[in-house]
Structure formats: structure tokens, C-alpha cells
N, C-alpha and C positions, 0 to 999 in steps of 0.2 A: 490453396491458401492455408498457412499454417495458422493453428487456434490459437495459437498465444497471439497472435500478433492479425487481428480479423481486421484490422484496415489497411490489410498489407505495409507497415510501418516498419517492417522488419529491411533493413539492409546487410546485418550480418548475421549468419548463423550457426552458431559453431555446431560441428557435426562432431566431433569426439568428448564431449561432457552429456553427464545427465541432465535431465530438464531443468531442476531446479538447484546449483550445484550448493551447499551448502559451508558457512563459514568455517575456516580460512579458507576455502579452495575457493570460493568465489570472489573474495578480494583476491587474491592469486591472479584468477582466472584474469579476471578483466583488468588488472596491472599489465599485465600482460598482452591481452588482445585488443584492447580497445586506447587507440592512442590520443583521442579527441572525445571530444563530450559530444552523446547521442541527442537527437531532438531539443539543442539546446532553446531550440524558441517555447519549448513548455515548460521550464526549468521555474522563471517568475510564476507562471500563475499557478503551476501544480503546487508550489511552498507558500505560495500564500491561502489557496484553497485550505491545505491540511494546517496550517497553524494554529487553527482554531479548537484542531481537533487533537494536534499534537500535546497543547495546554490542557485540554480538556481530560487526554490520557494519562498525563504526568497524575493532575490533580487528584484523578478519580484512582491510579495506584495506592494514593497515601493512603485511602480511606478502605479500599479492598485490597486487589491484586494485581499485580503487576499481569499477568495470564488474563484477567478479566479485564483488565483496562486495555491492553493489546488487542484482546477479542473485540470489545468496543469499537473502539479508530479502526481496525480492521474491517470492521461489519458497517460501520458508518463508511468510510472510504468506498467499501467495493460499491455500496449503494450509490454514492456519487459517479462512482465510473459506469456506472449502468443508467447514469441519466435521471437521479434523484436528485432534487435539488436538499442540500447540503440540512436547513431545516427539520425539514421532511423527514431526510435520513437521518438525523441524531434521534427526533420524535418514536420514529419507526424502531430502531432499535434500544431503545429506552422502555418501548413499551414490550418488549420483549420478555423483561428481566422481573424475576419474581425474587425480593429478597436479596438483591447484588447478586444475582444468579439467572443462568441463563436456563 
């Protein structure tokens, strides 16, 4: 089973790029290899789950940083993908930060 992809969700895998390939290559990349939209039955509720939190990132830029506020939604998100409920995980990583600092 490959670790990216632990609920076997994986149907394509490109064997000649790096793991994680980085912009432009990876718009590139998947312009190119990918000609239909993956898992589009998660499409609705993954953009509705994170809207919440994409607002939340916007906002909390103006006031710090764009880096901190990315770290945010990043660190809230993976908590939801780990089975945190959304609350929780804003709570949880909020109480992290000492000073708009992590």
C-alpha cells in the first residue's frame, strides 16, 4: 500500500516525478496526465468543509502573515483529515500559538 494514498485511493501513479512535484511543474504535470477530474464525488463536501477555514486564512493574513495564516488552515485541515472534528481542530491549533506565534 502506498503511504500517500493509505485507503488504496490511488489509481494513477506517476513513476517518473518527485513525490511532491512543485509549481509550474505540477500544473504542467497534471495538464498533462490527468484528463478527467480524480474522486470527483469529494469535490462538494472537501470545498465546503474548508470554506470555513479558507475565510478564516484570508482574514487572519491581514492581521499577521500570510506563512502563519497558511500554517493555520494547514494544521487545522490535516487535523480534520485525521478525523478531528473541524471545531476541535480550529480550538486545538489556536491553543497552540503564543503571541500570533507558533
Amino acid at each position: 500500500m502506498n503511504p500517500l494514498y493509505p485507503y488504496d485511493m490511488s489509481y494513477y501513479q506517476p513513476q517518473h516525478i518527485r513525490q511532491f512535484p512543485q509549481y509550474p511543474q505540477s500544473e504542467m504535470w497534471a495538464d498533462q496526465q490527468i484528463k478527467q477530474p480524480l474522486y470527483p464525488h469529494l469535490k462538494s463536501q472537501t470545498l465546503t468543509t474548508i470554506a470555513p477555514f479558507v475565510k478564516y486564512g484570508l482574514k487572519e493574513a491581514k492581521a499577521t502573515s500570510y506563512k502563519h495564516a497558511l500554517q493555520e488552515v494547514a494544521a487545522m485541515t490535516y487535523l480534520i483529515g485525521k478525523g478531528m472534528d473541524p471545531h476541535t481542530a480550529y480550538l486545538t491549533v489556536e491553543s497552540w500559538e503564543m503571541n500570533e506565534m507558533f
